[in-house]
N, C-alpha and C positions, 0 to 999 in steps of 0.2 A: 421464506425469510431472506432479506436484503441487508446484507451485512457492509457498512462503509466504516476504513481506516480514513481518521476525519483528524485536519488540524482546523480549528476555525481560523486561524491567521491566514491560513492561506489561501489566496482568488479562487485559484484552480478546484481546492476543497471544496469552497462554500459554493463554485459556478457547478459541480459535479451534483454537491446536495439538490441546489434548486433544479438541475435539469432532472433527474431523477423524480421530483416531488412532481414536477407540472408537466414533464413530457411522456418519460420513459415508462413509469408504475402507475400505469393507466390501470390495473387490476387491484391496486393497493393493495399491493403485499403490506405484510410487515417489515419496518424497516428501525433495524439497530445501528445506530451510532457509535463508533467508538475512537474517543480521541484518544491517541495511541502514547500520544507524550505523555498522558496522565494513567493510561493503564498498558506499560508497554506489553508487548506480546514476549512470551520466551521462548527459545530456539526452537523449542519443539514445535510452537505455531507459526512461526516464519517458516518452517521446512514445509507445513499442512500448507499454508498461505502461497508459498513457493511454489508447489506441486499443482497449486490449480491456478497458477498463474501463468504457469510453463515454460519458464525462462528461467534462465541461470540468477543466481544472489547476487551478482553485481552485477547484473540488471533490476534488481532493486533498491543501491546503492545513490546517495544524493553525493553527488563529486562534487557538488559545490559546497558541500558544507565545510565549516572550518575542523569540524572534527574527523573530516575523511581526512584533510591532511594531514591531523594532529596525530591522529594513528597511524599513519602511512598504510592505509588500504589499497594504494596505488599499485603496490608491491603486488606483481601477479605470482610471485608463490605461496600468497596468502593461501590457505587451504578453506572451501565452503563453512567447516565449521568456524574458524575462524574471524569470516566474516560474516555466519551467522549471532556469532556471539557479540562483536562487536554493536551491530545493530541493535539486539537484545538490549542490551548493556546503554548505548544512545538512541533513542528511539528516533528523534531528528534524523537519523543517518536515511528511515527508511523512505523511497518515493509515496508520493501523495496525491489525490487520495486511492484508496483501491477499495475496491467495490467487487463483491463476492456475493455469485447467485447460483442455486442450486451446484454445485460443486464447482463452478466455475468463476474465475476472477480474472480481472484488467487492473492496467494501474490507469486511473482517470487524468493524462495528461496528453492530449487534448480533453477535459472532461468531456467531449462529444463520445469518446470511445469507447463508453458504460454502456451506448448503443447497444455492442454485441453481445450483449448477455440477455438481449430480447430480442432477438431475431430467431 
């Protein structure tokens, strides 16, 4: 199963989808969709989502959004949960898209990067 956090607004989202459908899942997996704005994930799945991503939470943080500054997450003595929660809480905050395969995930920016999860 082929799990993608999907905004369709976004380029980068929908150029992740189509490389995925016509390059990458030449095996045709099965592939779930989830637009995140409409089903946010809760802390506990950002930390699973986290963990097989294997970078720090704000490395999954979008610093352009207006709500990174409306909260001041800039503030590095934010604590992980913290800005777990906050995410949680705006799902906008979180990067886009990510793409998770057998326990292992990328965030698709360059969407060429989904690559590594089939090599």
């Amino acid at each position: 199963m082929i799990t993608i956090y999907h905004n369709p607004r976004c380029s980068k989202s929908r150029d992740a989808c189509e490389l995925l459908a016509k390059t990458y899942n030449v095996a045709n997996e099965p592939v779930q969709i989830i637009e995140y704005l409409k089903q946010p994930l809760s802390v506990a799945q950002l930390k699973t989502l986290n963990s097989m991503l294997g970078c720090s939470v704000r490395d999954t943080l979008r610093d352009t959004e207006a709500a990174y500054e409306e909260l001041g997450l800039s503030n590095p003595g934010l604590s992980d949960d913290q800005l777990y929660e906050a995410i949680a809480t705006h799902p906008v905050l979180m990067q886009r898209p990510i793409v998770v395969r057998e326990g292992r995930a990328v965030i698709g920016r360059p969407p060429e990067r989904i690559k590594a999860l089939f090599a």
